[in-house]
TIZAFI-891249 format. One line per 8 residues: number of its first residue (from 1); for each residue x, z, y of N, C-alpha, C, O. Coordinates in Angstrom, 1 decimal, padded with zeros to 4 digits. Atoms other than C-alpha are relative to their C-alpha. Example, Ala and Ser with C-alpha at 12.3 -4.5 7.8 and 13.67 -1.06 7.14 Angstrom:
2
1 = 000.9:000.0:-001.2:012.3:007.8:-004.5:000.9:000.0:001.2:001.9:000.7:001.2 | -000.9:000.0:-001.1:013.7:007.1:-001.1:-000.8:000.8:001.1:-000.3:000.9:002.2
This chain:
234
1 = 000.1:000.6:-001.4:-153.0:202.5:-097.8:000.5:-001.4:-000.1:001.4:-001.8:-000.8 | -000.2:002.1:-000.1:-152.9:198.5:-097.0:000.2:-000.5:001.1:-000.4:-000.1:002.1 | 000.0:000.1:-001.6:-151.9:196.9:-094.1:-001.2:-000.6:000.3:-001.3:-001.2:001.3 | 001.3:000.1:-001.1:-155.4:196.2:-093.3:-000.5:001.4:-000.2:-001.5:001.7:-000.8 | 000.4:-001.2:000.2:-155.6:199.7:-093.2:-000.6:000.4:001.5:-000.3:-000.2:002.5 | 000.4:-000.4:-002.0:-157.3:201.6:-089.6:000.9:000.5:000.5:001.7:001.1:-000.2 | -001.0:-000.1:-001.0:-155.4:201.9:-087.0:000.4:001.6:-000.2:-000.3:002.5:-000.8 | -000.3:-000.7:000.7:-153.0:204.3:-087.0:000.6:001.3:001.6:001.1:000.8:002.6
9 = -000.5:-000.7:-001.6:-152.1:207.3:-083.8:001.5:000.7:-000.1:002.0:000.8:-001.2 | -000.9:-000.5:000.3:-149.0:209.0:-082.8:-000.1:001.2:-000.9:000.5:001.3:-001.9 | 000.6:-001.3:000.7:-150.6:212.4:-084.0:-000.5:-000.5:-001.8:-000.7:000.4:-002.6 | 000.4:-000.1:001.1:-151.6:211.0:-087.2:001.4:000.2:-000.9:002.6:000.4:-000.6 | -001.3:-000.2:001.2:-149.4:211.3:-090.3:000.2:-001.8:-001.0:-000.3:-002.9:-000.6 | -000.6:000.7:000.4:-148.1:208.9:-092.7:000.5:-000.1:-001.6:000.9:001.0:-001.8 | -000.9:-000.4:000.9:-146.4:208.4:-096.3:000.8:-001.1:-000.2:000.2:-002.1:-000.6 | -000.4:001.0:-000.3:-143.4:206.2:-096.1:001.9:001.1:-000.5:002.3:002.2:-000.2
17 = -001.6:-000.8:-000.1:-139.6:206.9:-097.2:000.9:-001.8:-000.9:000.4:-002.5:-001.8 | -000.5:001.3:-000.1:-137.2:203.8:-097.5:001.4:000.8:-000.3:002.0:001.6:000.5 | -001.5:-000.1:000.6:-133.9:204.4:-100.0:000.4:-000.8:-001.0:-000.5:-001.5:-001.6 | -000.9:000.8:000.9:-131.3:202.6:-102.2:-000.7:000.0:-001.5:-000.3:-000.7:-002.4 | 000.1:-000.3:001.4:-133.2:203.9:-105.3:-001.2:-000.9:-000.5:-001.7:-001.1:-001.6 | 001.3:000.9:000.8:-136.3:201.8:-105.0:000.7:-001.6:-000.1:001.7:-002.1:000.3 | -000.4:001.3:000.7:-136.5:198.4:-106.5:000.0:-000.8:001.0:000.9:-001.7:001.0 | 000.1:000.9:-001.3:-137.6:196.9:-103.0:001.2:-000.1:001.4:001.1:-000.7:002.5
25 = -000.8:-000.3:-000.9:-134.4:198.1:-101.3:000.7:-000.9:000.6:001.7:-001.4:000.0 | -000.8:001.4:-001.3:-133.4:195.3:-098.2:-000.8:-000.8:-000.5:-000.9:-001.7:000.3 | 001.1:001.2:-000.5:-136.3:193.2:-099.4:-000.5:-000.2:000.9:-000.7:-001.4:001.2 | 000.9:-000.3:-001.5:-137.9:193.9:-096.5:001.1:-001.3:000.9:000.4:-001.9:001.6 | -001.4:000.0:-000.9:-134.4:192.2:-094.6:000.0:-001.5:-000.4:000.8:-002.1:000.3 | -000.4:001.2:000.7:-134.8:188.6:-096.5:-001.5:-000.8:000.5:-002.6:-000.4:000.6 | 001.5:000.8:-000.5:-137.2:185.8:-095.1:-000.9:000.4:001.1:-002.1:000.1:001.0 | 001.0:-000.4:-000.9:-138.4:187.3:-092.0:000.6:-000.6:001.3:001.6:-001.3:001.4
33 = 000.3:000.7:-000.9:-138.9:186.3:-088.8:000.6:001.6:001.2:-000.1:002.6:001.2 | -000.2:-001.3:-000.4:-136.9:189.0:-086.5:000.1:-000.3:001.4:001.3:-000.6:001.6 | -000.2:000.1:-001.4:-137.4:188.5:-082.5:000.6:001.3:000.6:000.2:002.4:000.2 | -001.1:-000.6:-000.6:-134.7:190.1:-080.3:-000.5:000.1:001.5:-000.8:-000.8:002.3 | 000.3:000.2:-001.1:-135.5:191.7:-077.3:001.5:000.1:001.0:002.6:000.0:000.4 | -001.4:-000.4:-001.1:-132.5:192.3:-074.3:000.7:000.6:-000.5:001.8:000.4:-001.0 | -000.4:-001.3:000.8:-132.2:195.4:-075.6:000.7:000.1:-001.1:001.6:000.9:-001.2 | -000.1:000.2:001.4:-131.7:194.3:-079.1:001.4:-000.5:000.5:002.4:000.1:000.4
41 = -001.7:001.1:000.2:-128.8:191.8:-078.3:001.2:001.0:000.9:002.4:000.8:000.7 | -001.4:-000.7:-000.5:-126.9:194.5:-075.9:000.3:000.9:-000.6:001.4:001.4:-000.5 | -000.5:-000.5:000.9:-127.1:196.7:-078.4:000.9:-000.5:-001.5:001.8:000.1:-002.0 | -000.9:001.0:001.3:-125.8:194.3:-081.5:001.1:-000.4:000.2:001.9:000.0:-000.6 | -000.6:000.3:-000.3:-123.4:192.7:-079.4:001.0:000.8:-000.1:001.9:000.7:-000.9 | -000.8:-001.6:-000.4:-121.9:196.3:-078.2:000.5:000.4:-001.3:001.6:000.9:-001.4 | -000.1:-000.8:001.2:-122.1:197.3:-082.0:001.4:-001.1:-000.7:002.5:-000.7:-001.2 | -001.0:001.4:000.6:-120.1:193.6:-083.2:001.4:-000.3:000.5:002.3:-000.9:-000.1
49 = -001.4:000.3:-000.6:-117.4:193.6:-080.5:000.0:-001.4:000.6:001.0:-002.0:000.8 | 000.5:001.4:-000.5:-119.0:190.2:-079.2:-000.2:000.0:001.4:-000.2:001.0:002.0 | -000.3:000.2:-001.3:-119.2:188.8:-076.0:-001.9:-000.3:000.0:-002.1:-000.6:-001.2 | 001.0:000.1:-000.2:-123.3:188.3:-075.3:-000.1:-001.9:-000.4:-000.9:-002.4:-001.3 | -000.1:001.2:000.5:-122.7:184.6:-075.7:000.4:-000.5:-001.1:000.0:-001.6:-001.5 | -000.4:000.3:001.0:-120.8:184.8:-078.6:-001.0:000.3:-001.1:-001.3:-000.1:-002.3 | 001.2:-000.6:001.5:-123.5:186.9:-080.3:-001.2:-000.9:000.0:-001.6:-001.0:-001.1 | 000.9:000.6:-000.2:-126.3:184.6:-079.2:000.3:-001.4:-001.0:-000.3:-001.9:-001.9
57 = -000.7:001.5:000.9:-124.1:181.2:-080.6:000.0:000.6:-001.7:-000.7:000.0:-002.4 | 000.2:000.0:001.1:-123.5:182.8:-084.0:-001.2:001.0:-000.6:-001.0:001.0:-001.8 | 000.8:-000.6:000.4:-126.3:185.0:-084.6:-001.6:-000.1:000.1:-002.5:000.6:-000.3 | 001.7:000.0:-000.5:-129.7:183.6:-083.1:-000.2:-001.5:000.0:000.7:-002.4:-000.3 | 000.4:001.3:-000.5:-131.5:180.6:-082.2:-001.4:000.0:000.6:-002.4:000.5:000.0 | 001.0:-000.2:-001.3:-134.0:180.3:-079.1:-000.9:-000.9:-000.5:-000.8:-002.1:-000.9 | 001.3:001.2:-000.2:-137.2:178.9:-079.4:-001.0:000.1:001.1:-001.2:001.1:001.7 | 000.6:-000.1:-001.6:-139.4:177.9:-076.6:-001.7:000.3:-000.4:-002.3:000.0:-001.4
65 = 001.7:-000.1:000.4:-143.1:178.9:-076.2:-000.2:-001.2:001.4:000.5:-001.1:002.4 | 000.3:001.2:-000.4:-144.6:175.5:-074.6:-000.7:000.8:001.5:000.0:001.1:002.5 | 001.1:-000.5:-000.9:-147.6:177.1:-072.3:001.4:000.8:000.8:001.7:000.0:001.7 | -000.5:-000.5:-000.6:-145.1:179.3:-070.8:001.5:000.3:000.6:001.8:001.1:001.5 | -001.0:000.1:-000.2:-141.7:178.5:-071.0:000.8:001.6:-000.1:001.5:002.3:000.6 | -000.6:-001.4:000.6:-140.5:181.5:-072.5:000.9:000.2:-001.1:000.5:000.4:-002.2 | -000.6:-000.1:001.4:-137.7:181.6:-074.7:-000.3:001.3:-000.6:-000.5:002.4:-000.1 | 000.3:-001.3:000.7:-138.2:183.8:-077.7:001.5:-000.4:-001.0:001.9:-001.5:-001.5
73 = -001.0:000.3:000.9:-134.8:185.0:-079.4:-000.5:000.5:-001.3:-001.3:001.4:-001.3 | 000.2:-000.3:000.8:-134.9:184.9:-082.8:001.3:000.3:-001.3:001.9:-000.6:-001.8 | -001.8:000.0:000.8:-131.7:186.4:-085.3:-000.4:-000.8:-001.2:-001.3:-000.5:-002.0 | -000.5:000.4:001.1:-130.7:184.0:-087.7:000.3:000.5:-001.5:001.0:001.5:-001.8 | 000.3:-001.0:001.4:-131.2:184.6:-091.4:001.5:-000.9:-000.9:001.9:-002.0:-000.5 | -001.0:001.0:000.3:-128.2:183.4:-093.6:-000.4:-000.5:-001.3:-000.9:000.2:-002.2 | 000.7:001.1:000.5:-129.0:180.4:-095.4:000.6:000.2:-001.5:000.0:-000.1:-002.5 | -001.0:000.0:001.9:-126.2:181.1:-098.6:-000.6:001.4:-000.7:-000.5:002.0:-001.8
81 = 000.7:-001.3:001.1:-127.9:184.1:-099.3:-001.3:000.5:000.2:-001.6:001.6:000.5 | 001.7:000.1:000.8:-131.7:183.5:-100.1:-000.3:000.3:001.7:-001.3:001.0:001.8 | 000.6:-000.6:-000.9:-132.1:184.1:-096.4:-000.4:001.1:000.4:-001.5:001.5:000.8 | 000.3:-001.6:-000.6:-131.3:187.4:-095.7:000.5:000.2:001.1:001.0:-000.7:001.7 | -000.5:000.1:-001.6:-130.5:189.0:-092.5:001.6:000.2:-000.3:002.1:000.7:-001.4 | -001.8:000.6:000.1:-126.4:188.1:-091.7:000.3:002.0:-000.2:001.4:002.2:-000.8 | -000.6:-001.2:000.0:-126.1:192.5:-091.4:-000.4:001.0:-000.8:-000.5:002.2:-000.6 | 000.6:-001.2:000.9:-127.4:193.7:-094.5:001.0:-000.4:-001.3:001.1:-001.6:-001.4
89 = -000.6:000.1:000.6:-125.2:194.2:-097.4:-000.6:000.6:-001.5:-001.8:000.6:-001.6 | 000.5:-000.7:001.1:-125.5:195.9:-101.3:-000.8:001.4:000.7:-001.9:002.0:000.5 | 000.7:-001.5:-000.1:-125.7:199.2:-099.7:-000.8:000.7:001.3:-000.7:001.7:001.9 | 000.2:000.2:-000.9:-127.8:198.2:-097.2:000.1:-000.6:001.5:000.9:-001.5:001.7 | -000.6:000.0:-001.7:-127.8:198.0:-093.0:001.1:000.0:000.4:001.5:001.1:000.5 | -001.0:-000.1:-000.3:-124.8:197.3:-091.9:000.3:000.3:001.7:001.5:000.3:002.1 | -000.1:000.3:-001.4:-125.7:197.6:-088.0:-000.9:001.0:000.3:-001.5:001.0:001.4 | 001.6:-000.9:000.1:-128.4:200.7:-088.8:000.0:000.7:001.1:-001.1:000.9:001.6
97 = 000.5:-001.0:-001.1:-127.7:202.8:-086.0:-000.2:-000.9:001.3:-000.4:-000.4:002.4 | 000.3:000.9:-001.4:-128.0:199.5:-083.5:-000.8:-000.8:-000.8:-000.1:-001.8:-001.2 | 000.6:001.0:000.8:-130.6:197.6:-085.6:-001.4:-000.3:000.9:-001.7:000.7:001.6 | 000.7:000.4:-000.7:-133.5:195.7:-083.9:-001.3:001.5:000.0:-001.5:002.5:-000.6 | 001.6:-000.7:-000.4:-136.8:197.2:-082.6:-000.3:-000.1:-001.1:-000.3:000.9:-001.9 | 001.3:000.2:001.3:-138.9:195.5:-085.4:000.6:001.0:-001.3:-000.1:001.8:-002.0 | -000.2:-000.8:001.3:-136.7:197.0:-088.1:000.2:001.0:000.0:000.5:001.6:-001.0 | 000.7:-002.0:-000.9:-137.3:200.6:-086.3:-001.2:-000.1:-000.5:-001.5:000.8:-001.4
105 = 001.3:-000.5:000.1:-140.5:200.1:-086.7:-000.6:-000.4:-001.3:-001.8:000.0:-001.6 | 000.4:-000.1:001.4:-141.0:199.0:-090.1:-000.5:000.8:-000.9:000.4:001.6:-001.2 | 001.3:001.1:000.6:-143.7:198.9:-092.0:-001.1:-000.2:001.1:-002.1:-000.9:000.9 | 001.0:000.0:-000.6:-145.5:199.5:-088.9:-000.1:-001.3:000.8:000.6:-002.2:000.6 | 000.1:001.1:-001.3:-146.5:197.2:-085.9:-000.5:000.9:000.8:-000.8:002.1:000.6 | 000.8:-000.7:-001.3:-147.9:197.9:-082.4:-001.2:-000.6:-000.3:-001.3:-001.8:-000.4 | 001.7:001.0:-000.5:-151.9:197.2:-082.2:-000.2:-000.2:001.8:000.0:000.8:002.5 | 000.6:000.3:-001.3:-152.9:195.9:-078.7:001.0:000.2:001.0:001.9:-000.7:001.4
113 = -001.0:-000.5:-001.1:-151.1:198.3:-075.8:000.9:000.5:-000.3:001.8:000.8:000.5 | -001.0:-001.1:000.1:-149.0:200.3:-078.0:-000.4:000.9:-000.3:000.4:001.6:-001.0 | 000.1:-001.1:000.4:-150.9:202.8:-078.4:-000.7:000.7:-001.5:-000.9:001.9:-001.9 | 000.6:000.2:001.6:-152.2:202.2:-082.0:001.0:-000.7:-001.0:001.3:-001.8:-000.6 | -000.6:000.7:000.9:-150.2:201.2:-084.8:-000.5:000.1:-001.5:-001.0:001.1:-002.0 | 000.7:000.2:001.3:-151.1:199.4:-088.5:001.2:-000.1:-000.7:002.3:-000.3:-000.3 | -001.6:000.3:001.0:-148.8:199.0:-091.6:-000.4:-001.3:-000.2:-001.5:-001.8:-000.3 | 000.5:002.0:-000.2:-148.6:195.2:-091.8:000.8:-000.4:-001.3:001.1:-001.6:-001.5
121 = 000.0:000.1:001.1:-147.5:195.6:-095.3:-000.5:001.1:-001.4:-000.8:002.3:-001.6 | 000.2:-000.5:001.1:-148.2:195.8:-098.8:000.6:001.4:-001.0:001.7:001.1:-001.4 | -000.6:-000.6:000.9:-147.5:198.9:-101.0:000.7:-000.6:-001.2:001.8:-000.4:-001.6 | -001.2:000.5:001.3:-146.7:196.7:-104.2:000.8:-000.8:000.4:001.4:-001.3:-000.5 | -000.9:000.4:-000.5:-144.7:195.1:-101.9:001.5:000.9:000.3:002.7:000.8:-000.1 | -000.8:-001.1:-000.8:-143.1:198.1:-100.0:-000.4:001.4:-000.7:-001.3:002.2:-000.3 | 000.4:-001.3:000.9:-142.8:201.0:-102.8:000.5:001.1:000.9:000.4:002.0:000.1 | -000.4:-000.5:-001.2:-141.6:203.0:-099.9:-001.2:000.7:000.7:-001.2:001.8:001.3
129 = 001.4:-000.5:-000.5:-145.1:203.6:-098.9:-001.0:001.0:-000.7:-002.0:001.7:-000.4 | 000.3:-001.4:001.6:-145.6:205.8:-102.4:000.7:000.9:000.1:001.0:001.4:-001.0 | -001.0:-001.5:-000.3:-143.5:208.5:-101.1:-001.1:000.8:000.0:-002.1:000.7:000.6 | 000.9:-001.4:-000.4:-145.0:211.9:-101.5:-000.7:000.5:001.6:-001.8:000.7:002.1 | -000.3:-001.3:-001.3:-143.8:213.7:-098.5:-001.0:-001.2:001.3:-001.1:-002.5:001.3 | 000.8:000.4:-001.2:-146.2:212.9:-095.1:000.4:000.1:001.3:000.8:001.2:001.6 | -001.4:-000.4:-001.2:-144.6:212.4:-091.7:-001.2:-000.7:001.2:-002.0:-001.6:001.0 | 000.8:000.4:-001.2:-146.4:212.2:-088.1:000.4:-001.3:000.3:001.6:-001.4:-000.2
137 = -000.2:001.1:-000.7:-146.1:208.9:-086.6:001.2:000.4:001.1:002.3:-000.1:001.1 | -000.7:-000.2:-001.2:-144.8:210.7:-083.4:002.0:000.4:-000.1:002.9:000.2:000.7 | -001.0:-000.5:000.5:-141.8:212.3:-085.6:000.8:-000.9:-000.8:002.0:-000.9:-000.9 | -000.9:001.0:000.5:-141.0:209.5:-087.5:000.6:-001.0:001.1:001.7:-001.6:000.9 | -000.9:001.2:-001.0:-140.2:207.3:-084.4:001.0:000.8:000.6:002.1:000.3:000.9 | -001.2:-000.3:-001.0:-138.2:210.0:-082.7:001.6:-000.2:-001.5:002.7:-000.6:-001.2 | -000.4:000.5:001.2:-136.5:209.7:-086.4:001.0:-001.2:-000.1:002.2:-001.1:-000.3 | -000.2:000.8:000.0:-136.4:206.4:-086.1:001.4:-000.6:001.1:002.3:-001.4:001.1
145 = -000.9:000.4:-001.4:-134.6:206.2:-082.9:-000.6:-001.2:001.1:000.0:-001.9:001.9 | 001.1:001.0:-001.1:-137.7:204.1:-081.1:-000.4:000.4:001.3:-001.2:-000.3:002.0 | 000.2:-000.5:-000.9:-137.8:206.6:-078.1:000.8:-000.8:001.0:000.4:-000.8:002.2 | -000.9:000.0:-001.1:-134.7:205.1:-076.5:-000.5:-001.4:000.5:-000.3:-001.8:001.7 | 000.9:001.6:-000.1:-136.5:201.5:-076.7:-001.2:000.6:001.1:-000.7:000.3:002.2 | 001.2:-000.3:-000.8:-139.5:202.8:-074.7:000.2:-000.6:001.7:-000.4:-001.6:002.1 | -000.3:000.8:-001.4:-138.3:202.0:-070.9:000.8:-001.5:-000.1:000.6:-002.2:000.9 | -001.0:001.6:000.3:-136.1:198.6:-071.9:-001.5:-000.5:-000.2:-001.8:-001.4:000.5
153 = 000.4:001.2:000.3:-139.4:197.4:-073.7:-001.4:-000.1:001.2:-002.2:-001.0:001.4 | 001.1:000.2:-000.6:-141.8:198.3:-071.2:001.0:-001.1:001.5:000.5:-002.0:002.1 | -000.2:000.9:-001.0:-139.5:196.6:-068.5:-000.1:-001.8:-000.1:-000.5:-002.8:000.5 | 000.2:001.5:000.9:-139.1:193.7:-070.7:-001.6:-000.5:000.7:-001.7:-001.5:001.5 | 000.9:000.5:000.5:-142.7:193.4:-071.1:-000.8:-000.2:001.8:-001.7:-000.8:002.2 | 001.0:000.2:-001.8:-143.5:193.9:-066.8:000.4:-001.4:000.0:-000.5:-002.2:000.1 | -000.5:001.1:-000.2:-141.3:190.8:-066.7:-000.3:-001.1:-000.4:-000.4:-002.1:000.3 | 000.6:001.3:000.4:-142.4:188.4:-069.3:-001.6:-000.1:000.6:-002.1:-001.2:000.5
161 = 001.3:000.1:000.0:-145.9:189.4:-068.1:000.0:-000.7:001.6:-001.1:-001.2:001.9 | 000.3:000.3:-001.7:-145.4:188.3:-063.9:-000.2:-001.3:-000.2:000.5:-002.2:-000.8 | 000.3:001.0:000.4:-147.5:185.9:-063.6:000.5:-001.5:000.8:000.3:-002.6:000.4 | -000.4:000.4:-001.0:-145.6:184.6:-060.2:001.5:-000.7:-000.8:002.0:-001.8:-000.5 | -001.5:000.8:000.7:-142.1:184.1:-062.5:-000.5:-000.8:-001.1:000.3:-001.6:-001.6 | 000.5:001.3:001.1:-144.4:182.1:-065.3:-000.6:-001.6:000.9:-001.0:-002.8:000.6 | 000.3:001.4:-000.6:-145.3:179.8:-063.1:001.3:-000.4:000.8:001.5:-001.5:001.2 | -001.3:000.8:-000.8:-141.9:179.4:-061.3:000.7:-000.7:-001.3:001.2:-001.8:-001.1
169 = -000.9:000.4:001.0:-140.4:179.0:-064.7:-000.9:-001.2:-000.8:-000.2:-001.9:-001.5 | 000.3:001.3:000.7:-142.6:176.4:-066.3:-000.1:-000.9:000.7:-000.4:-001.9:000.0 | -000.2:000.9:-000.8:-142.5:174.4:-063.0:001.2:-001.0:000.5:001.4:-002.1:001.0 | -001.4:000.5:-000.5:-138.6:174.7:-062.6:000.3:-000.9:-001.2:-000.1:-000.7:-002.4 | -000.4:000.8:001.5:-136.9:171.8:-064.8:001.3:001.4:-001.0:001.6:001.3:-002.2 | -001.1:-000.1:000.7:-134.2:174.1:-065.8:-000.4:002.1:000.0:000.4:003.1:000.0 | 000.6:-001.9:-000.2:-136.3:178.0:-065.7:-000.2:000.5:-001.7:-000.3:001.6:-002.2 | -000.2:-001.1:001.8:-136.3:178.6:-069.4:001.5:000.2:-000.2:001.9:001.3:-000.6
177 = -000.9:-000.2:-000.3:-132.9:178.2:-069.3:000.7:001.2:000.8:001.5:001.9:000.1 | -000.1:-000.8:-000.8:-132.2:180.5:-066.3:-000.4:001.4:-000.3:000.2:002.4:000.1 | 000.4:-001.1:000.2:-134.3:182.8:-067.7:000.3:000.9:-001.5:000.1:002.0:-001.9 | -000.7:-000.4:001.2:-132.9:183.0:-070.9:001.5:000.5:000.4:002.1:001.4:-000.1 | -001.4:-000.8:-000.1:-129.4:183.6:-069.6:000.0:001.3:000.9:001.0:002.0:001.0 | 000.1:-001.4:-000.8:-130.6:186.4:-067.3:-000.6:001.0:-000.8:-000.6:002.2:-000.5 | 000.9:-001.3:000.7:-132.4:188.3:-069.6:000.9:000.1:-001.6:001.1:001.1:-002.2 | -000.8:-000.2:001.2:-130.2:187.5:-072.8:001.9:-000.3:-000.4:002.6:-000.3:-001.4
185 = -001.8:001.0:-000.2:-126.4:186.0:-072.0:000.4:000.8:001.0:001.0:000.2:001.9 | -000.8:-000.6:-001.2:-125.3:189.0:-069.6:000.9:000.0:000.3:001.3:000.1:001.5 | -001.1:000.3:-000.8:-122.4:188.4:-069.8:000.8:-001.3:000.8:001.8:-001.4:001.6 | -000.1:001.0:-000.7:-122.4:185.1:-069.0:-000.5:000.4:001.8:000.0:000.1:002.9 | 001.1:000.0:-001.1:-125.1:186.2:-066.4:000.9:000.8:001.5:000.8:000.5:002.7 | -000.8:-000.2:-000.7:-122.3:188.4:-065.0:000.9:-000.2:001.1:001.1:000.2:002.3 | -000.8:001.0:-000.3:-120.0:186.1:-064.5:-000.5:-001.0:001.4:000.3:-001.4:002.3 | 000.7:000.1:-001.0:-122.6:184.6:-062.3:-000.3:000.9:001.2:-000.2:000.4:002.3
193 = 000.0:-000.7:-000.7:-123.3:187.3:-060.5:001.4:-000.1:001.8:001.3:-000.4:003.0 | -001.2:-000.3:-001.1:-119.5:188.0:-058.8:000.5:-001.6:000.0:001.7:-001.6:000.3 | -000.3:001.7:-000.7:-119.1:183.8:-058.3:-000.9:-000.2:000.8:-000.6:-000.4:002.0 | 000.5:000.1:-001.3:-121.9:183.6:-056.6:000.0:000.8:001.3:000.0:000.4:002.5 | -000.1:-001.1:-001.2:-121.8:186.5:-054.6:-001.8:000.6:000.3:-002.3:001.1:001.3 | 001.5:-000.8:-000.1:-125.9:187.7:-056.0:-000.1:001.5:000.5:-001.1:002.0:000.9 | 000.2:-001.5:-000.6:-125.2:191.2:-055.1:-000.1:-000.1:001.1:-000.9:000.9:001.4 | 000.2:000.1:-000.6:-125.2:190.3:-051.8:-001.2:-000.3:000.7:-001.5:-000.2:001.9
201 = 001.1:001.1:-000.6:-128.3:188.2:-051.8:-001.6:001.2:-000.5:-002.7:001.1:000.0 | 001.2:-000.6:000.6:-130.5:190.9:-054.1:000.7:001.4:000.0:001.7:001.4:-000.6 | -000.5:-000.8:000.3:-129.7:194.4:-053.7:-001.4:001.3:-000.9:-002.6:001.3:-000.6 | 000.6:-000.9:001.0:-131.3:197.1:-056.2:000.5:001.1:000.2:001.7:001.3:000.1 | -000.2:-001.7:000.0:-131.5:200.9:-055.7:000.6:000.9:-001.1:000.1:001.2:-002.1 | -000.4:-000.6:000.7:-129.3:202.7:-057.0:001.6:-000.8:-001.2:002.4:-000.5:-002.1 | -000.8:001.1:001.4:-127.2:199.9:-058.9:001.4:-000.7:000.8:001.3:-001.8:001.5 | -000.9:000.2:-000.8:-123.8:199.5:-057.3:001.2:-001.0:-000.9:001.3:-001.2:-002.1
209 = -001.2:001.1:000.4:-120.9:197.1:-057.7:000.5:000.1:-001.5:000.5:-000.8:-002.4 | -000.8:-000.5:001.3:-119.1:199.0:-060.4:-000.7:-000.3:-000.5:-000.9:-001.5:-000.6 | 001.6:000.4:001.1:-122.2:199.1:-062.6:-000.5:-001.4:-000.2:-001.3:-001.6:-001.1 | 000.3:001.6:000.2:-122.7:195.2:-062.3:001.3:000.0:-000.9:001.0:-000.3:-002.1 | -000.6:000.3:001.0:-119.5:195.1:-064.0:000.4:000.6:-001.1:001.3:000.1:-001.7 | -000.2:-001.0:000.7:-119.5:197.8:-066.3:-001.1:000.2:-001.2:-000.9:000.2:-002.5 | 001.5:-000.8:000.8:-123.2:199.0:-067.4:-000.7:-001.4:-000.4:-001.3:-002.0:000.5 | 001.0:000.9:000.4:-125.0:196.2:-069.3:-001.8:000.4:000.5:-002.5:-000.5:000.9
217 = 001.2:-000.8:-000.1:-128.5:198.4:-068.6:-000.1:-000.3:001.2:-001.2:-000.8:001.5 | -000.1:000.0:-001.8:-127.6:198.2:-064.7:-000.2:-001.6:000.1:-001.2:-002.1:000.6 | 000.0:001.3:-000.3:-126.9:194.6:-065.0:-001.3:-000.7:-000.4:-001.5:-001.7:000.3 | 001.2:000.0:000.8:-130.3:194.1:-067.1:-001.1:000.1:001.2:-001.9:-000.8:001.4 | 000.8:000.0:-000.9:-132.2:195.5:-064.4:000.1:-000.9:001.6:-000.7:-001.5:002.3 | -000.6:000.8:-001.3:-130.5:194.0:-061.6:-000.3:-001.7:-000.1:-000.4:-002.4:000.8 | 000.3:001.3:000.1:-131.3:190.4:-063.5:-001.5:-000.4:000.0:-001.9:-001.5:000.4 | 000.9:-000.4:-000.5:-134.5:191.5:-063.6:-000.7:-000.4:001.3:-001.7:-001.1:001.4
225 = 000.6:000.1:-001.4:-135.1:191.8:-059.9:000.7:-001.3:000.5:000.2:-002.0:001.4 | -000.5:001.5:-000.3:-133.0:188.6:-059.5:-001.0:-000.9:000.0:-001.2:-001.7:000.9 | 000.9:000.7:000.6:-135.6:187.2:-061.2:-001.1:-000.3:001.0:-001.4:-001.3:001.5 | 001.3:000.3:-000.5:-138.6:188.2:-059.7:000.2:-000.7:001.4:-000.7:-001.4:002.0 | 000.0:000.9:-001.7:-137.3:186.8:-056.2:000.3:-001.4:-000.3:001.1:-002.0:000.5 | -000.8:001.2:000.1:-136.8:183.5:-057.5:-001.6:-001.2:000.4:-001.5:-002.3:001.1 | 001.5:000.3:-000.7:-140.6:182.4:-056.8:-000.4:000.1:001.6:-001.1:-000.6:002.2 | -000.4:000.3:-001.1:-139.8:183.3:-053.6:000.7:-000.5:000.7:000.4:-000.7:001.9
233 = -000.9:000.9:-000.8:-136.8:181.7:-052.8:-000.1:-001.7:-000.1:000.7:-002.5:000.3 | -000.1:001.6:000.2:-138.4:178.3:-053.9:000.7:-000.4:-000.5:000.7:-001.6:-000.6
């Protein structure tokens, strides 16, 4: 199998096993391009003992998409060592049980909605893919730990997609900004919150005081709907 291989279903199967013993072990982790969703950074953060700002300053670097004013985070690869990722060590992952989406889902990708996935790499690349044993798609992600990602990325993905907050944000001078610290700098964003006094101005079901200062996930959603009223408040 090749990553131009046919698409691939939950129900289908697979052959794929990723250990210390093959030759390609953390190649995969060196020279890549790893975008961070919300999700990603409050879990890394949470995992680092970092403050959302702090992890953002030494771990990432934003880049803008032009047409849309959409920051995309991207984690920083470290430059003294061939450009590998800063949390992978000899004996691998150093962050495995909070490690990005993408590196959950490695070797696969999503095709289209999600509901199709292709391997987007090479076997003599990724000996990992010459494993005997054969594993459902559906079983390797609960495996994986990609189930808990499912509501985070589809919220994510309602939001980057409104087409009412892409036009507020590439019209406002300072909306990529804004929208990068609400969706990725919570705790800065927090901080915002109880100075300005936004709980008062946006209220969200079910999501109470405590939980703005407590629950990252609560505060996540709550910046969220901040958000979307921001096209309406002009």
């Amino acid at each position: 199998m090749t990553a131009s291989s046919e698409p691939l279903r939950r129900e289908d199967a697979f052959s794929f096993g990723c250990h210390a013993g093959l030759s390609c072990f953390t190649l995969c982790c060196r020279d890549v391009n790893i975008l961070l969703s919300p999700y990603d950074v409050i879990l890394l953060k949470l995992r680092l003992g970092l403050s959302s700002t702090d992890f953002l300053e030494r771990h990432t670097k934003t880049l803008l998409a032009p047409k849309t004013a959409l920051p995309a985070v991207q984690l920083k690869m470290d430059e003294k060592r061939d450009r590998c990722c800063p949390f992978v060590g000899s004996a691998g992952c150093t962050v495995y049980a909070d490690r990005p989406w993408s590196c959950r889902m490695y070797p696969l990708d999503a095709v289209g909605d999600g509901d199709e996935y292709r391997i987007i790499v090479d076997p003599s690349h990724c000996h990992g893919l010459g494993a005997p044993a054969r594993i459902k798609l559906a079983d390797w992600f609960r495996d994986q730990g990609l189930e808990q990602y499912t509501l985070p990325n589809r919220k994510f993905a309602e939001i980057t997609g409104d087409d009412k907050l892409t036009a507020w944000r590439t019209g406002h001078p300072q909306g990529f900004r804004i929208f990068h610290l609400a969706c990725y700098d919570l705790d800065r964003f927090r901080d915002l919150v109880f100075r300005e006094g936004l709980y008062d101005i946006i209220r969200v079901n079910d999501i109470t005081m405590e939980a703005l200062r407590s629950d990252d996930l609560a505060l996540l959603a709550f910046s969220y709907a901040w958000l979307r009223a921001l096209p309406q408040a002009g």
